[in-house]
MMTF fields as JSON, N, C-alpha, C and O atoms, coordinates in Angstrom:
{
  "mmtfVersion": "1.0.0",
  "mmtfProducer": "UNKNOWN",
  "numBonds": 279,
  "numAtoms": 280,
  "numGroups": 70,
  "numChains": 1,
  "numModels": 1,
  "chainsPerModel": [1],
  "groupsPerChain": [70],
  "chainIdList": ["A"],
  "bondAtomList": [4, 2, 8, 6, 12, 10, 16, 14, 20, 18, 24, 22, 28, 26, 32, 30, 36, 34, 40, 38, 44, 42, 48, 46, 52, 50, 56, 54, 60, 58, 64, 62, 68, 66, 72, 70, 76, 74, 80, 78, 84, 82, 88, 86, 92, 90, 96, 94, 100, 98, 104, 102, 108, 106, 112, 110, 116, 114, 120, 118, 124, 122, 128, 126, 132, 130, 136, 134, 140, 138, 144, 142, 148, 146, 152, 150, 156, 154, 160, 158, 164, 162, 168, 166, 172, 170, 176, 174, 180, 178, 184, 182, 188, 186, 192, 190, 196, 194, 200, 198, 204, 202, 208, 206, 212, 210, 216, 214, 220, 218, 224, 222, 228, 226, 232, 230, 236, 234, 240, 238, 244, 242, 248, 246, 252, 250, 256, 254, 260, 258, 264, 262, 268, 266, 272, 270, 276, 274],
  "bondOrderList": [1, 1, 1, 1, 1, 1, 1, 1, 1, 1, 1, 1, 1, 1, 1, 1, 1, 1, 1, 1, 1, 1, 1, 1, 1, 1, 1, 1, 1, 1, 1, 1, 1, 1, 1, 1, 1, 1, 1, 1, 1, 1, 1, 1, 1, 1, 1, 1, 1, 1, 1, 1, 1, 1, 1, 1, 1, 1, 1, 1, 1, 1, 1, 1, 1, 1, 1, 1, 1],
  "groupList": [{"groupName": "UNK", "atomNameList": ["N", "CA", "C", "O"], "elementList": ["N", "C", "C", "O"], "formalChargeList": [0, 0, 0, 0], "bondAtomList": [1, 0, 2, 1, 3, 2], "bondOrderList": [1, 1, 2], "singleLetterCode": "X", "chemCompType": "L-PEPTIDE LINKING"}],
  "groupTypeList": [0, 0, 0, 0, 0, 0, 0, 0, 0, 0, 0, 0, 0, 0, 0, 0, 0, 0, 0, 0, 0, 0, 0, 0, 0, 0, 0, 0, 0, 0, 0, 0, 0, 0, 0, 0, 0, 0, 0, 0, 0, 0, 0, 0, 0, 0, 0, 0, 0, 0, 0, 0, 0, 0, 0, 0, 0, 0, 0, 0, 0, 0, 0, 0, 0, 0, 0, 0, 0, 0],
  "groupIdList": [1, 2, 3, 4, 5, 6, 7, 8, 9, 10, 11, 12, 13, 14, 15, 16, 17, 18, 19, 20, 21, 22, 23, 24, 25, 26, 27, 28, 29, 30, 31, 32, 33, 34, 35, 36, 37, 38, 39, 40, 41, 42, 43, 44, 45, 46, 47, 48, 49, 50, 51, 52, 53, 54, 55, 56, 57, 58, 59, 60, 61, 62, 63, 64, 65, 66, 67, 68, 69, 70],
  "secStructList": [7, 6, 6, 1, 7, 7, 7, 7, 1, 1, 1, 3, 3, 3, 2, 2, 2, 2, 2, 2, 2, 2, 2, 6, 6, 6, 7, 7, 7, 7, 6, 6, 1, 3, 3, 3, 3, 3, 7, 6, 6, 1, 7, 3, 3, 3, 3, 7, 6, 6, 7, 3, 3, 3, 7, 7, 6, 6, 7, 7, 7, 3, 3, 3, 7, 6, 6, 7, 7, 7],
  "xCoordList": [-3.542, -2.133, -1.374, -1.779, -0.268, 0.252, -0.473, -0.033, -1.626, -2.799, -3.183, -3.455, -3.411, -4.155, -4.893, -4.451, -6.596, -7.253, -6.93, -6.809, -6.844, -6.708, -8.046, -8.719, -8.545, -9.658, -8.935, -7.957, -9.436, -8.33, -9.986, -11.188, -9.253, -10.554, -10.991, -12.22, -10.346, -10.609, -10.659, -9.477, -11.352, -11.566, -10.004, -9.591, -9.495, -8.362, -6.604, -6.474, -6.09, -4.486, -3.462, -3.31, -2.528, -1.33, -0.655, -0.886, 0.381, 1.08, 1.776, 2.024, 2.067, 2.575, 1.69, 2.129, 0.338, -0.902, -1.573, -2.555, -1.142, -1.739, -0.674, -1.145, 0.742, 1.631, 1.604, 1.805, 1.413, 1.197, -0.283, -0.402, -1.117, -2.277, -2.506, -3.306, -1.684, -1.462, -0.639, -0.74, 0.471, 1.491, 0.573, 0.639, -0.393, -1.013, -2.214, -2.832, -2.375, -3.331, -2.362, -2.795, -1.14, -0.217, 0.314, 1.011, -0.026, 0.811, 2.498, 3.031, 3.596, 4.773, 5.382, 6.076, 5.292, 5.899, 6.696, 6.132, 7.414, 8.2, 7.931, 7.574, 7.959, 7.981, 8.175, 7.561, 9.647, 10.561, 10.345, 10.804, 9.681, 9.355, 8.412, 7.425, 8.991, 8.22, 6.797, 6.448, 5.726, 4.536, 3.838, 4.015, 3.053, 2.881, 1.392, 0.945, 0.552, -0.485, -1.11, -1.151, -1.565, -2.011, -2.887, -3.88, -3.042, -3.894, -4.714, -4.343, -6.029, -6.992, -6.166, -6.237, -5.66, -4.541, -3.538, -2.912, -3.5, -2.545, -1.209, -0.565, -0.799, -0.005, 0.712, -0.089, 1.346, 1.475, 2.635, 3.722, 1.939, 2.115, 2.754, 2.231, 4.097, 4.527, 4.115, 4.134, 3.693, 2.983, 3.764, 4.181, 4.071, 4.901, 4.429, 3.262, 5.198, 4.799, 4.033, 2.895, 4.403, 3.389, 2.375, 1.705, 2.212, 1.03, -0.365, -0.671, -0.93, -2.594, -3.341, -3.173, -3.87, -4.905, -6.412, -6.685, -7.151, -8.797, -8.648, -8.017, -9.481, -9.319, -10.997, -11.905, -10.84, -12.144, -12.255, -11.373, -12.992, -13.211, -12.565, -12.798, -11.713, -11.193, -9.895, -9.376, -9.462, -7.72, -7.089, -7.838, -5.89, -4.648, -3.712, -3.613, -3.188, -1.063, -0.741, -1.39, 0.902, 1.594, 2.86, 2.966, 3.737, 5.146, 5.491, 5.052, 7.007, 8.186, 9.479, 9.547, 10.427, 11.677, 12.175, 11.832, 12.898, 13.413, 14.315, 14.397, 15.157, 16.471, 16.073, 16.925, 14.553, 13.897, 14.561, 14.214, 15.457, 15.596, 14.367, 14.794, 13.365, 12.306, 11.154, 10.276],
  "yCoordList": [-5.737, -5.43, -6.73, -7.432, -7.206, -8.323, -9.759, -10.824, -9.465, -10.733, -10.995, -12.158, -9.596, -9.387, -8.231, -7.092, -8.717, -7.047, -6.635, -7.174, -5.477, -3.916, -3.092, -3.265, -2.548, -1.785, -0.143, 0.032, 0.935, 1.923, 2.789, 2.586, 3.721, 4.723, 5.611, 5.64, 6.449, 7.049, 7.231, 7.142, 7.494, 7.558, 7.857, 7.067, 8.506, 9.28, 8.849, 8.969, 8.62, 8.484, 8.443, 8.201, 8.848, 8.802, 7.65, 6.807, 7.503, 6.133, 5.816, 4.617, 6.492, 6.307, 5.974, 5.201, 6.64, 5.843, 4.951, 4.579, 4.403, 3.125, 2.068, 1.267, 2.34, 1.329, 1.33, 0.216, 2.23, 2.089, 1.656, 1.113, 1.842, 0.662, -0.302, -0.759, -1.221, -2.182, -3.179, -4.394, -1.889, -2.147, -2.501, -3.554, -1.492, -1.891, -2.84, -3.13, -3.273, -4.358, -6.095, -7.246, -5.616, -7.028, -7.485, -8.496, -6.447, -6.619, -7.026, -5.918, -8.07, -7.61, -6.998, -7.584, -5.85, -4.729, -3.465, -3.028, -3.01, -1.838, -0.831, -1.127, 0.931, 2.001, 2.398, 3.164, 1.561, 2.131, 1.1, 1.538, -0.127, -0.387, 0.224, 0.948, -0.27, 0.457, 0.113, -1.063, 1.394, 0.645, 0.88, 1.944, -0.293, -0.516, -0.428, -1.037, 0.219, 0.133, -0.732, -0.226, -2.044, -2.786, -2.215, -2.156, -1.619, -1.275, -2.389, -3.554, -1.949, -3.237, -3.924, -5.141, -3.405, -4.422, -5.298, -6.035, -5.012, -5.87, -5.236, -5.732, -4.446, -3.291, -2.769, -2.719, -2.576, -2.039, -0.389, -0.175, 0.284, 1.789, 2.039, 1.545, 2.843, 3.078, 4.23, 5.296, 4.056, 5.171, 5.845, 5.03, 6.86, 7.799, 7.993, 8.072, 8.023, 8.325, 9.226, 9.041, 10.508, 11.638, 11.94, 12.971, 10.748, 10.99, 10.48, 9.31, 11.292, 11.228, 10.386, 10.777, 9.634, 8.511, 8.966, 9.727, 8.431, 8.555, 6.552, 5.881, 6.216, 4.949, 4.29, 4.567, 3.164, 2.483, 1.002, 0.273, 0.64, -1.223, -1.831, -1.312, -3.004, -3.64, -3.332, -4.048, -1.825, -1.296, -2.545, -3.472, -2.719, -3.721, -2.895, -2.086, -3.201, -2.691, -4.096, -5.06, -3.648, -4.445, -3.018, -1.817, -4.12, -3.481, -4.689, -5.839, -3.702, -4.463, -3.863, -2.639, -4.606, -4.149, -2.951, -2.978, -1.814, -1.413, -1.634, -1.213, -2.39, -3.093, -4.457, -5.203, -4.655, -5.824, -5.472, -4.382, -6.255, -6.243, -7.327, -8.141, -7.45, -8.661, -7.773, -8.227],
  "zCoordList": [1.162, 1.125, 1.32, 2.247, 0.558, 0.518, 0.609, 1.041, 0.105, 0.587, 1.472, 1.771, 2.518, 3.672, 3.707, 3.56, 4.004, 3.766, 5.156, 6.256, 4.649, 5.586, 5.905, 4.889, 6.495, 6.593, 6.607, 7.334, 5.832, 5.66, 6.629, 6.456, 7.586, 8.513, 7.524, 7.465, 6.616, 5.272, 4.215, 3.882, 3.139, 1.89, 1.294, 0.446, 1.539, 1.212, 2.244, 3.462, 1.776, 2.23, 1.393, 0.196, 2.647, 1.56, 1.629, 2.496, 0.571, 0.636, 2.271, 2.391, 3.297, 3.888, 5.214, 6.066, 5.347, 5.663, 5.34, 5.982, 4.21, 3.395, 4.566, 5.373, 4.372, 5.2, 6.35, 6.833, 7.146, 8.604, 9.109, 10.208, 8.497, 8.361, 8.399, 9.215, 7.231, 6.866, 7.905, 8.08, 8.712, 10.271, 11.309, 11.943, 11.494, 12.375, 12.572, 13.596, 11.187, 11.154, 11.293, 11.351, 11.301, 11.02, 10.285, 10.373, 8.858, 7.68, 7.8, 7.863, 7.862, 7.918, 7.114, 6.283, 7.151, 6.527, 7.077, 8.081, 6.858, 7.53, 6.857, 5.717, 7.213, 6.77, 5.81, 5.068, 5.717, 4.592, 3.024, 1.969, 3.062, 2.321, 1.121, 1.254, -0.068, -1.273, -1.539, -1.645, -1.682, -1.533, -3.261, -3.854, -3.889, -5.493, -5.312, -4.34, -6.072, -6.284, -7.618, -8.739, -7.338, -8.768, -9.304, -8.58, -10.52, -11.579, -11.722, -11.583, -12.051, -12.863, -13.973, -14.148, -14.452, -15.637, -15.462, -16.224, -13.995, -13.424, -13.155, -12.231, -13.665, -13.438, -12.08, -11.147, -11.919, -10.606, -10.6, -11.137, -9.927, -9.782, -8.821, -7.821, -8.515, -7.009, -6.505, -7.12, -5.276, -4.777, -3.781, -2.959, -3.575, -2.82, -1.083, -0.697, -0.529, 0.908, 0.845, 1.274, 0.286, 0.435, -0.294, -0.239, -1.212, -2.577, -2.065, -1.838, -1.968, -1.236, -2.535, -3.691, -2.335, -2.984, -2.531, -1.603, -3.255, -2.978, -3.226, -4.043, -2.184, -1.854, -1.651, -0.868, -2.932, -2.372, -2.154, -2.607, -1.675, -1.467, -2.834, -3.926, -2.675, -3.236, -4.138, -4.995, -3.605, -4.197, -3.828, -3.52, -3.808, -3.746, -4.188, -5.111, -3.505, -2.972, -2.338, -1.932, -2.482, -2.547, -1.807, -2.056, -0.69, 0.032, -0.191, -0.169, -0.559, -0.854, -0.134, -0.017, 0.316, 0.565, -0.067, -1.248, 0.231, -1.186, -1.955, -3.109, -1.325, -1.893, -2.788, -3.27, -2.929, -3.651, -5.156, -5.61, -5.96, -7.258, -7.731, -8.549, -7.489, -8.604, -9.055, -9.789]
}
């Protein structure tokens, strides 16, 4: 997450357990920030607070402000 690995406790989370994870590992990131899931294509997907993921070694996300226009 932001170019810091995270260790996630389950296979499965939602976007809003992906960020408080990421909080409590030291990520600087806040709640309310928008969280992007990079596609293998490079792509990036926004993932919803409440949208449950199946999660394995080597995903990448990305939080952003939400007021980020870039």
């Amino acid at each position: 997450m932001n170019e810091q690995y995270v260790v996630m406790p389950d296979k499965h989370a939602t976007g809003a357990e992906i960020k408080q994870a990421a909080i409590s590992a030291g990520v600087p990131i806040q709640p309310d920030f928008v969280l992007s899931e990079v596609r293998p294509n490079g792509e990036q997907k926004i993932v919803p607070d409440e949208k449950k993921l199946s999660l394995k070694d080597g995903d990448e996300f990305w939080a952003i402000p939400g007021d980020d226009n870039s």
